[in-house]
C-alpha positions in Angstrom: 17.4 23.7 12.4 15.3 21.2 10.9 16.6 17.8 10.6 16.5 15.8 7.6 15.1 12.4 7.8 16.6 9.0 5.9 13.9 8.1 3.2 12.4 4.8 4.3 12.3 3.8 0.6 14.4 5.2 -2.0 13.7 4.5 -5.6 16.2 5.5 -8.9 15.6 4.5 -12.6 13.5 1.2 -11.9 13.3 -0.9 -15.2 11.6 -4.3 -15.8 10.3 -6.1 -19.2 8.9 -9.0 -20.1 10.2 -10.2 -23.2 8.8 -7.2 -25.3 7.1 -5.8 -22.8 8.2 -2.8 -20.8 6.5 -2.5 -17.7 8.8 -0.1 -15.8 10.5 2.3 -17.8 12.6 3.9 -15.2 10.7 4.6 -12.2 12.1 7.4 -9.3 10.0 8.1 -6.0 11.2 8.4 -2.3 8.8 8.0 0.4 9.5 9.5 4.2 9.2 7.3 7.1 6.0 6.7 9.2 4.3 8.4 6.0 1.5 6.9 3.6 2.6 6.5 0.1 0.4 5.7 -3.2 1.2 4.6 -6.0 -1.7 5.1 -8.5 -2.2 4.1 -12.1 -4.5 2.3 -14.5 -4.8 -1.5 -15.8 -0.9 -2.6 -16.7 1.1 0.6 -15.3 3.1 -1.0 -13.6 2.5 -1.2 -9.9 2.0 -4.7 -8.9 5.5 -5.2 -10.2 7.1 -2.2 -8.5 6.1 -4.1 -5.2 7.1 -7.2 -5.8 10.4 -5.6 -7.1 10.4 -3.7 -3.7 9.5 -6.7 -2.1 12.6 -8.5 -3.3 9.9 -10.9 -5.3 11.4 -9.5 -8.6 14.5 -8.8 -10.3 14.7 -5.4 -11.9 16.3 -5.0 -15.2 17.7 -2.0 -14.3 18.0 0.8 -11.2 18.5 0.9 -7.7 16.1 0.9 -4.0 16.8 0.9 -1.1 14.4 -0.3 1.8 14.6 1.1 5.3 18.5 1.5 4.7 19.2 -1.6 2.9 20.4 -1.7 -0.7 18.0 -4.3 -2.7 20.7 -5.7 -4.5 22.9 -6.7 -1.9 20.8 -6.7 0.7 17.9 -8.3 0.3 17.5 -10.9 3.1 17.7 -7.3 5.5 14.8 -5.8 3.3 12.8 -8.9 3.7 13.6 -8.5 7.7 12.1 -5.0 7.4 8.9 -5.0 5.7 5.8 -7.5 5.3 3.6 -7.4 1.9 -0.3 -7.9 2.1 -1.8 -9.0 -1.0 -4.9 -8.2 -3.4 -6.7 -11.0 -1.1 -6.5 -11.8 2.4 -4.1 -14.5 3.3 -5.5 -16.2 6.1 -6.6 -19.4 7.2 -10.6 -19.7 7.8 -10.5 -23.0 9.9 -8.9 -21.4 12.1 -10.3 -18.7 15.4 -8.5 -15.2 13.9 -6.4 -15.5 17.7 -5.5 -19.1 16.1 -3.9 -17.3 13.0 -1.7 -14.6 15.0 -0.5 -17.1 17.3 0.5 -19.4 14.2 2.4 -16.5 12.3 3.9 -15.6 15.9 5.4 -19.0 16.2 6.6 -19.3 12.8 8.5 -15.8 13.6 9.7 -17.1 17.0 8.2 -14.4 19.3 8.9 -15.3 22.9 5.3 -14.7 23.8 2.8 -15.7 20.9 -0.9 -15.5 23.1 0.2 -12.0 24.2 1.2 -11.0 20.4 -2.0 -12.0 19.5 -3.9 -10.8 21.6 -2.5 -7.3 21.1 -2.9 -7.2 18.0 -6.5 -8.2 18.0 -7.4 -5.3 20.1 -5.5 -2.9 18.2 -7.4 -3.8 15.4 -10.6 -4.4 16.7 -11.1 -7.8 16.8 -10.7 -9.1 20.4 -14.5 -10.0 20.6 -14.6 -12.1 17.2 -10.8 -13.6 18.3 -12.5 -16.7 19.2 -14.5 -17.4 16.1 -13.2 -18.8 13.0 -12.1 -16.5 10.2 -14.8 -18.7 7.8 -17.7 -16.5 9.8 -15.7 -13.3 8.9 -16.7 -10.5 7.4 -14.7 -9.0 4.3 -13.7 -6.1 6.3 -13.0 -8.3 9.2 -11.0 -10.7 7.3 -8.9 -7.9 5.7 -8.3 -5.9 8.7 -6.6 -9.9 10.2 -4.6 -9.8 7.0 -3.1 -7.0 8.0 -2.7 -7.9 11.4 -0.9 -10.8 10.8 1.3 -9.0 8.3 2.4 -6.5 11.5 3.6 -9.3 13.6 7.5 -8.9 14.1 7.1 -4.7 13.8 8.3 -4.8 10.2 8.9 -0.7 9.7 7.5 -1.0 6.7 5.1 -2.3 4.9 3.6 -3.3 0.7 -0.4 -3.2 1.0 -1.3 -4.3 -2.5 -4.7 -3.1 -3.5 -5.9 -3.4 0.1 -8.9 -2.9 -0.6 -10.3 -4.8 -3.3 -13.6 -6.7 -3.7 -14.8 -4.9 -0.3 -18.2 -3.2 0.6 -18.1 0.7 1.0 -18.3 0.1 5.1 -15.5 -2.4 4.9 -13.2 -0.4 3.0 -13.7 2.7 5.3 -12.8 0.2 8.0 -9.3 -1.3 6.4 -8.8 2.5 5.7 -8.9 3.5 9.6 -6.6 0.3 9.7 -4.3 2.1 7.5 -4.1 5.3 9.1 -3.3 3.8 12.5 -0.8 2.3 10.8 1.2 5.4 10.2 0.5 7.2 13.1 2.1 4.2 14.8 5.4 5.1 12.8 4.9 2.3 10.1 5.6 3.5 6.4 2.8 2.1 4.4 3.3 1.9 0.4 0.3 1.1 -1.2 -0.9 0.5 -4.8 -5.0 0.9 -5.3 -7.2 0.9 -8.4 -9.8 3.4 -6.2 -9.1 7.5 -6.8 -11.0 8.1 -3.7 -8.9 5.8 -1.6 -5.6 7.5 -2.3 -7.3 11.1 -1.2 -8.5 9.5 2.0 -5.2 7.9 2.7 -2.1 9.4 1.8 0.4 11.8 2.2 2.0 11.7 -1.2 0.8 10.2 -4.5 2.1 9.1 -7.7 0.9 8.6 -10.6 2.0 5.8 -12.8 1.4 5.7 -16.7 3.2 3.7 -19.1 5.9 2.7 -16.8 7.0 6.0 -15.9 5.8 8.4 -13.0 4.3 11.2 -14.9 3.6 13.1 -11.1 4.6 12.7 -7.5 3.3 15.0 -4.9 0.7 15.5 -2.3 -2.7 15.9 -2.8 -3.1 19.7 -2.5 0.2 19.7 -5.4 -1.8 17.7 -7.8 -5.1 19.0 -7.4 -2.8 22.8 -8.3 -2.0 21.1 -11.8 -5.4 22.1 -12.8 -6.5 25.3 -13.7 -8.5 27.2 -10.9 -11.4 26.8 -10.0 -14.3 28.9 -11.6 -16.8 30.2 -9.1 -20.3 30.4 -10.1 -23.0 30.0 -7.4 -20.6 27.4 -5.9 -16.8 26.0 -6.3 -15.8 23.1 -7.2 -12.8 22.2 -6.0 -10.4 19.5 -8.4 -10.7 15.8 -7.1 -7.9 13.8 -7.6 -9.9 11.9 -10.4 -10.1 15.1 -12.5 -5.9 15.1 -12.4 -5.6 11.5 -12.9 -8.0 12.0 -15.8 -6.4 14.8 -17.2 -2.9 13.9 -17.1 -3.5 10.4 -18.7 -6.5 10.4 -20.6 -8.3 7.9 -19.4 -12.2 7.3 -19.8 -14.4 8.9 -17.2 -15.6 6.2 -14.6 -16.9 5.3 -11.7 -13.9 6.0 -9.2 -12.1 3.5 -9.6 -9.7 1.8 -12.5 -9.1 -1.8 -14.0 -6.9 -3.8 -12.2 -3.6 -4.4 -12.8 -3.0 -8.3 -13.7 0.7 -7.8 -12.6 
C-alpha cells in the first residue's frame, strides 16, 4: 500500500491585481516534498508575484496556500519559519570572507554553534577553500552558490529560488544547478521561477507553465513534451524540447532559450 504524502505547498484559486492589472488570475498547483518545482512563463506572467505571495511578501486578492502545513492566511509567521527565499541577485555581503557571511546569518538566527554552521555549509557547497576570502573576489557562480548557502541556514524545508540563475556564465549556471539538485536529494522542496527553458529540463520534477495569470499546464517533463504530436522519424528523431511546448502552447517568438524577465 502506498502511502500518500502531505503536499509541501498547496496552491487553490490564487488571485492578485494591481489596480487594473491582473496578474494572477486564479492560480492552482501542488508540489510534493523534497521534489523540484518550476514555475515557468514569459515577461509579466505572473511568477515573481506568486513567490512573494508564497513567501508571505504579498497579499493575495483572492485563494488559498498552504506552506509545509501552514495556512498562509493565518499562519504566516510559521510559513516564514519554514522556508527561506533567494532572490534574482545574490544577497551577500562582499567585505566580508564568505565563512564571515554564514556565521553572521547564524548569529542573527541564534544557532548554538555558528563556526560549525558555517563551516558545514561551505563544504557542502564547495567553498571551504575560498571560505577565507572575501566574497568581493568571488566568482558569479561562487557568489550564488553562498547565496544559497546562507538561505539554508536554520534547515528551512523549503525553499523560493527566484530566477537563480540570472546574469550567470554557462559554467556558473551548471554549478548553481548541481547546487539545486543537492538540494532535493537532501529532502528540501525547491520552488523555483526561471526565465531559461533549458534550466527547468535540467532541474525539475514537475513544471508549470504560466501565461496570462493562469497555469495553462502542470506536469513533468516527459507529460509536456507528450502534448506534442510524435515525433516524425526521418534519418533521425527529434525528440520535443520543452521550448517547442512552451512555444506552442503560448505563442511566443522563437528565441534563444530563454525569455524576458519578469519585472514583478
Amino acid at each position: 500500500m502506498t502511502t500518500q504524502r502531505t503536499p509541501a505547498i498547496q496552491v487553490r484559486g490564487l488571485e492578485k491585481s494591481y489596480k487594473e492589472l491582473k496578474v494572477l488570475r486564479g492560480v492552482d498547483f501542488t508540489v510534493a516534498p523534497g521534489s523540484i518545482f518550476a514555475l515557468l512563463g514569459s515577461n509579466g506572467a505572473g511568477k515573481t508575484t506568486a513567490v512573494r505571495i508564497l513567501s508571505t511578501l504579498l497579499r493575495p486578492d483572492a485563494g488559498t496556500a498552504v506552506v509545509n502545513g501552514f495556512d498562509l492566511a493565518t499562519q504566516a509567521a510559521k510559513v516564514r519559519e519554514s522556508i527561506s527565499l533567494t532572490g534574482q541577485f545574490a544577497a551577500v555581503d562582499e567585505i566580508l570572507t564568505g565563512r564571515e557571511n554564514l556565521v553572521l546569518v547564524a548569529r542573527l538566527r541564534h544557532l548554538a554553534d555558528p563556526g560549525k554552521v558555517a563551516d558545514d555549509l561551505l563544504e557542502r557547497f564547495s567553498l571551504a577553500d575560498a571560505g577565507g576570502r572575501k566574497v568581493g573576489t568571488y566568482s558569479g557562480g561562487m557568489r550564488r552558490r553562498l547565496d544559497i548557502a546562507m538561505s539554508l541556514i536554520g534547515d528551512p524545508p523549503v525553499i523560493f529560488l527566484d530566477e537563480p540563475t540570472t546574469g550567470l556564465d554557462p559554467q556558473a549556471r551548471i554549478e548553481v544547478w548541481q547546487a539545486v539538485k543537492d538540494l532535493a536529494a537532501n529532502g528540501t522542496t525547491v520552488l523555483l521561477t526561471t526565465q531559461y527553458l533549458d534550466e527547468a529540463e535540467q532541474l525539475a520534477d514537475r513544471i508549470a507553465i504560466l501565461h496570462e495569470g493562469r497555469v495553462i499546464v502542470n506536469g513533468t517533463l516527459a507529460e509536456l513534451k507528450r502534448l506534442l504530436p510524435p515525433a516524425k522519424v526521418e534519418y533521425v528523431e527529434k525528440q520535443p524540447t520543452l521550448e517547442d511546448v512552451f512555444l506552442t502552447l503560448v505563442g511566443a517568438p522563437t528565441g534563444t532559450g530563454a525569455m524576458p524577465k519578469d519585472p514583478r
